[in-house]
C-alpha positions as CSV (number, residue, x, y, z in Angstrom):
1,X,0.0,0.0,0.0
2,X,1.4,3.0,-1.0
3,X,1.5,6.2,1.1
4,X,2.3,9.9,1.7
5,X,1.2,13.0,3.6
6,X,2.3,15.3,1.4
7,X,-0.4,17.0,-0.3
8,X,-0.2,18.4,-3.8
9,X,-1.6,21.7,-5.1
10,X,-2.6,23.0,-8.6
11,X,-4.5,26.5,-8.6
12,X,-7.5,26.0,-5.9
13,X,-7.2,21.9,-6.4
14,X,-5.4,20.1,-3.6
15,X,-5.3,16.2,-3.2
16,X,-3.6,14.3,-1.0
17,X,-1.4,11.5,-3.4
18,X,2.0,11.0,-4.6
19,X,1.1,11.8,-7.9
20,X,-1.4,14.3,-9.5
21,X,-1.5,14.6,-13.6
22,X,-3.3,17.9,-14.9
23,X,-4.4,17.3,-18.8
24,X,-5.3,19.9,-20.6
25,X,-7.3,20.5,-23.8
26,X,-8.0,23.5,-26.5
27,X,-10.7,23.9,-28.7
28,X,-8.8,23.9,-31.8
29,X,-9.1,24.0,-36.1
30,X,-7.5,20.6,-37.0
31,X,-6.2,20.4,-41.0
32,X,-7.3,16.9,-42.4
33,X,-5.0,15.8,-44.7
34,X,-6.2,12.9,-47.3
35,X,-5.4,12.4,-50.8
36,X,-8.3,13.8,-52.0
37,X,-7.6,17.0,-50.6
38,X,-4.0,16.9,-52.2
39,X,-5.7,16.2,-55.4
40,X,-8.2,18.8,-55.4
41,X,-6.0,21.0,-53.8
42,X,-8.8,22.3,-51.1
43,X,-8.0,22.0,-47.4
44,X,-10.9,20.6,-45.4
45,X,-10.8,21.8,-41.8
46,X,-12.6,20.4,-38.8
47,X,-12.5,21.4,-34.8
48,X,-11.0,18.6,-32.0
49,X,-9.6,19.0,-28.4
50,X,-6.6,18.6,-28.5
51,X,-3.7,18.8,-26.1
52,X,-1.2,20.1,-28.4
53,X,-1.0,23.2,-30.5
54,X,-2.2,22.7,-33.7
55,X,-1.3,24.9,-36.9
56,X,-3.9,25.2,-39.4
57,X,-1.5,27.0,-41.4
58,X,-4.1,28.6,-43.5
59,X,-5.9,31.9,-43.5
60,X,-9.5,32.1,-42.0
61,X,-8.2,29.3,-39.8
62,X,-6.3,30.4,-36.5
63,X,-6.1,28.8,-33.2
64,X,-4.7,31.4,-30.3
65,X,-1.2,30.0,-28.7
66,X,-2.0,27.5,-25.8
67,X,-1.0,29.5,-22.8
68,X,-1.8,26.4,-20.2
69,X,0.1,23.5,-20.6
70,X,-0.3,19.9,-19.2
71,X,1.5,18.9,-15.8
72,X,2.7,16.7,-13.2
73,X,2.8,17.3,-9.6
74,X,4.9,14.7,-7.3
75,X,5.2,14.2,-3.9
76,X,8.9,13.9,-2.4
77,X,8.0,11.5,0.9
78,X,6.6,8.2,-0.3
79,X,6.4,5.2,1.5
80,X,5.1,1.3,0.8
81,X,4.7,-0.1,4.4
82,X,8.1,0.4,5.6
83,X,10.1,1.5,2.8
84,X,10.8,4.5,1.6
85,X,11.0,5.1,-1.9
86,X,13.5,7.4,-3.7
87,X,12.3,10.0,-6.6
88,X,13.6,7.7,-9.0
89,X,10.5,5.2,-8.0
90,X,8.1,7.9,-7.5
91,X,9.0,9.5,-10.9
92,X,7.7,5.8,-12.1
93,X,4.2,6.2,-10.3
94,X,1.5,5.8,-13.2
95,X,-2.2,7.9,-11.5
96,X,-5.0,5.0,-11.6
97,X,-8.1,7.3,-10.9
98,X,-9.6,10.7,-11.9
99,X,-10.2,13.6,-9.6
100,X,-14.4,13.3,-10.1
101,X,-15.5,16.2,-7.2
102,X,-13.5,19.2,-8.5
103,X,-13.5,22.4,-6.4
104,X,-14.4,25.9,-7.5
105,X,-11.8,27.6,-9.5
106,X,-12.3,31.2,-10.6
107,X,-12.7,31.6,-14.9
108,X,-13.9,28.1,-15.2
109,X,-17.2,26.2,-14.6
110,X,-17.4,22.3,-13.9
111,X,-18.9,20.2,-16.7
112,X,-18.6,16.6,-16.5
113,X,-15.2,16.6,-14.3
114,X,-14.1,19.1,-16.5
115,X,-12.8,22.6,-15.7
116,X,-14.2,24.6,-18.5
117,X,-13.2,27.9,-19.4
118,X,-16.1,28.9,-22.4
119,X,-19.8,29.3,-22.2
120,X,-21.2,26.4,-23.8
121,X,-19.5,22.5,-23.2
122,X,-21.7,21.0,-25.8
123,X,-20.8,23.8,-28.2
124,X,-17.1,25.3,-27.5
125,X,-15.8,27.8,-29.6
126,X,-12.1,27.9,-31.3
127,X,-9.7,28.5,-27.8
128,X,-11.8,27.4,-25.0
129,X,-10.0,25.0,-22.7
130,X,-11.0,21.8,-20.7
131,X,-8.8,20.4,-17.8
132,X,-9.3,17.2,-16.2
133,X,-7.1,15.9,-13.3
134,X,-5.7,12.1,-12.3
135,X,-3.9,10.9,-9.4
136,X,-3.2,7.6,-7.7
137,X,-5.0,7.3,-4.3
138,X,-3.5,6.6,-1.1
139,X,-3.8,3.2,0.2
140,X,-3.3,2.0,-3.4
141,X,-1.4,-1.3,-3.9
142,X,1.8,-1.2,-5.7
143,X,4.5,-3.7,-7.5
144,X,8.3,-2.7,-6.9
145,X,11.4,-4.7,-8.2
146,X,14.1,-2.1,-7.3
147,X,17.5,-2.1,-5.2
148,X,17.5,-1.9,-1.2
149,X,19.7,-0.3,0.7
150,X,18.1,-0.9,4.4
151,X,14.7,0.7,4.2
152,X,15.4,2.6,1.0
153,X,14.3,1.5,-2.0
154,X,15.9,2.7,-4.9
155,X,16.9,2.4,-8.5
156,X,19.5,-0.5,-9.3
157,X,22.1,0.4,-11.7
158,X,25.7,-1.1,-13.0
159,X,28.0,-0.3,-16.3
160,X,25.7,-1.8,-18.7
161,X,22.1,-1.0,-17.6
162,X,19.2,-0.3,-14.3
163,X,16.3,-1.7,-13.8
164,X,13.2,-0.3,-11.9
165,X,10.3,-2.0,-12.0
166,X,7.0,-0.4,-11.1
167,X,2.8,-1.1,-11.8
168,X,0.0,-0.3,-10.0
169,X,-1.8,-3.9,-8.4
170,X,-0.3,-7.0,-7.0
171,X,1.4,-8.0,-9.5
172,X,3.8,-11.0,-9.5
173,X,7.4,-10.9,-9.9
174,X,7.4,-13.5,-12.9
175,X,4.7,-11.3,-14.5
176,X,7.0,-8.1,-14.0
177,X,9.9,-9.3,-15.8
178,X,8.1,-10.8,-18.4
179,X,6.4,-8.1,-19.3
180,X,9.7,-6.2,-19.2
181,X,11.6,-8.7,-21.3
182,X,8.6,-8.9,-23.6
183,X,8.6,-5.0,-24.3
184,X,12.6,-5.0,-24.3
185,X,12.0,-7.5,-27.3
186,X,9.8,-5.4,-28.9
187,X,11.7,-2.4,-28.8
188,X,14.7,-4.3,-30.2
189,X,13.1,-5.2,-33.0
190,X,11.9,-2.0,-33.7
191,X,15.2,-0.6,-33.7
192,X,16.2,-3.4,-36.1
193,X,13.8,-3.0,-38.6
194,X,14.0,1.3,-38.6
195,X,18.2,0.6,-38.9
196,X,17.5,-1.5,-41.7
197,X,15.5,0.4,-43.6
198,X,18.0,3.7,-42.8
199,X,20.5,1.1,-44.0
200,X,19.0,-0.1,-47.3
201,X,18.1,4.0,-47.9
202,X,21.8,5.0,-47.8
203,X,22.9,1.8,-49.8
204,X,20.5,2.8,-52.6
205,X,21.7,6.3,-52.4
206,X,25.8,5.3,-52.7
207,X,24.6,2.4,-55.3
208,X,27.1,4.1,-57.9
209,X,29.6,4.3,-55.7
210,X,28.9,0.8,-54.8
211,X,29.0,-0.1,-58.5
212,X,32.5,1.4,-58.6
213,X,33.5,-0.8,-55.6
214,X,32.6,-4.1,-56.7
215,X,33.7,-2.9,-60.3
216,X,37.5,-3.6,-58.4
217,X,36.4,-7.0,-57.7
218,X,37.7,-9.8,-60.6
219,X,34.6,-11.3,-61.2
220,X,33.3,-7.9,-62.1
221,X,34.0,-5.7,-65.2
222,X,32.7,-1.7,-64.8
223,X,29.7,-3.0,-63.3
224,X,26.6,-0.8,-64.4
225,X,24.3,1.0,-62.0
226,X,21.3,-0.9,-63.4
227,X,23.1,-3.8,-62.6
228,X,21.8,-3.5,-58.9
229,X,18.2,-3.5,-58.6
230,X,16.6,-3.0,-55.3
231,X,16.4,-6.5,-54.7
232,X,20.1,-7.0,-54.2
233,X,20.3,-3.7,-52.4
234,X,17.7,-5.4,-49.8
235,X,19.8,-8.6,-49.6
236,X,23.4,-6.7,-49.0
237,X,21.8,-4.9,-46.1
238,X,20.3,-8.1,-44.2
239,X,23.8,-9.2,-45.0
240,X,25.1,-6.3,-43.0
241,X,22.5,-6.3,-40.6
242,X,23.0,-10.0,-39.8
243,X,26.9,-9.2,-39.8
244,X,26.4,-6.2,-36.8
245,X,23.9,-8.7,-34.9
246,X,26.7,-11.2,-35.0
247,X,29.2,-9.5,-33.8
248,X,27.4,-7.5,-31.2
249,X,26.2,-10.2,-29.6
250,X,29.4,-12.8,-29.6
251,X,30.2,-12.0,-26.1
252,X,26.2,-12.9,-24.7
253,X,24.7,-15.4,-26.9
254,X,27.9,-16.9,-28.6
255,X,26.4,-20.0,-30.3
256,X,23.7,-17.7,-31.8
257,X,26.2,-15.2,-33.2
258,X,27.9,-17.8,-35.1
259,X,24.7,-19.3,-36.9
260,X,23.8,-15.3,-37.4
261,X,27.7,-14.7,-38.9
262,X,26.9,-17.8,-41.8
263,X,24.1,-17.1,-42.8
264,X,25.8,-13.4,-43.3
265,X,28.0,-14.9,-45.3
266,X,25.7,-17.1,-47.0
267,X,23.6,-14.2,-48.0
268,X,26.7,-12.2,-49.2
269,X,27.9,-15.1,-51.6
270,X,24.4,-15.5,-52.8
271,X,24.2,-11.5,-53.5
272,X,27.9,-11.5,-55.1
273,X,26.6,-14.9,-57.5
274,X,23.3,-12.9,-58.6
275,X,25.2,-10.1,-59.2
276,X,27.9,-11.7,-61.3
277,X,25.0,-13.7,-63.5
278,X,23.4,-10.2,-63.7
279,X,27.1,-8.6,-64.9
280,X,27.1,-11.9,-67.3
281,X,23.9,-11.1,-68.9
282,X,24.5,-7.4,-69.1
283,X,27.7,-7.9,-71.3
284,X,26.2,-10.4,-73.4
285,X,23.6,-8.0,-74.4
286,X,26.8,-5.5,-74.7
287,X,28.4,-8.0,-77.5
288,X,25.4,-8.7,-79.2
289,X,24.6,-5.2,-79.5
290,X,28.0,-4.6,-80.8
């Protein structure tokens, strides 16, 4: 259970919880953009909330500069039972519930747990705001996998990485590192595929000067740009790829590395045999034309 007595302030809204989260909203002209407008070349506008500025960029259209921002309030003394928790775990704290009985607060009226500042919530006008509040209660149940240093609980970090853990619940600790391994998965591959394709985009870009590389090879002779299609340019990046994989993961998953290294170098005498059939044809076709 997680607990504090500090109590955290925003304008005439106080709330006693280790973390409050202030969301804001403007009335704004959004610009749709769809092929049919590009075609046509007419902008269709419509109006959203939206918690960043948006810029119509477009006469008739302007939305006022968004002079109230969204924010987060945390406490500094945070306990679960008897630990403390340092502002590295409380920076983690996720709100679980909305502040539903709002106070008075001068400019605004209360619609629906909102703090509205126009006349009409069902029918705002371009620069009216709405702000809604969440916090975690006190007495909330929490998940930690952190260091400990006595009664301190803290953020665990070495060379190479830190972990903290946190999630609101009783959650258990097989769940909490497989969901962090999980995500740590996905992120890597995401890294992997948007490197690839930055790879394969400066490979296509350098292909003549790649052509005038393997030109110095002997199995090529002045090897012609349109001698490399796309195709090989994908297959000479997972060959690099699969080379950086290897050798950046030798020292943790050695036995991996080395299946990941052949087939690099399976793929790369693959893409140096298409592209020597492909030089082949291309000075047949040179000779004949002669």
């Amino acid at each position: 259970m997680i607990e504090t007595k500090d109590v955290l302030q925003d304008e005439s809204l106080t709330v006693n919880t280790p973390v409050l989260i202030r969301k804001v909203e403007m009335y704004q002209w959004k610009r749709l953009r769809n092929r049919s407008n590009s075609r046509s070349g007419r902008n269709k506008f419509t109006k959203i909330w939206s918690d960043k500025e948006l810029d119509p960029n477009s006469l008739g259209h302007y939305n006022p500069p968004m002079t109230i921002k969204d924010a987060e309030f945390r406490a500094t003394n945070v306990t679960i039972e008897d630990f403390i928790l340092d502002k590295s775990i409380i920076n983690k704290l996720k709100p679980s519930s909305r502040v539903y009985k709002l106070p008075p607060r001068d400019g605004y009226q209360i619609v629906d747990n909102y703090y509205f500042s126009g006349k009409d919530f069902k029918n705002p006008k371009v620069g009216d705001y709405r702000i809604s509040y969440k916090y975690l209660p006190v007495n909330t149940e929490i998940s930690v996998i952190a260091a400990q240093y006595n009664n301190l609980l803290y953020e665990f970090k070495n060379n190479n990485y830190s972990i903290i853990l946190v999630s609101n619940g009783r959650i258990s600790t097989y769940e909490m590192l497989k969901n962090f391994k999980d995500n740590a998965a996905l992120l890597a591959i995401f890294i992997r595929i948007l490197c690839f394709i930055f790879l394969a985009s400066g490979l296509y870009l350098i292909k003549e000067k790649l052509s005038n590389i393997l030109s110095c090879l002997p199995m090529f002779d002045n090897l012609q740009i349109i001698n490399i299609p796309v195709f090989f340019i994908l297959l000479l990046t997972l060959a690099i790829s699969m080379l950086i994989t290897a050798v950046t993961s030798a020292t943790v998953r050695p036995i991996s590395a080395l299946f990941t290294l052949l087939g690099a170098v399976l793929v790369i005498f693959i893409v140096l045999k298409l592209l020597q059939r492909q030089q082949t044809k291309y000075n047949l076709k040179s000779n004949l034309n002669a």
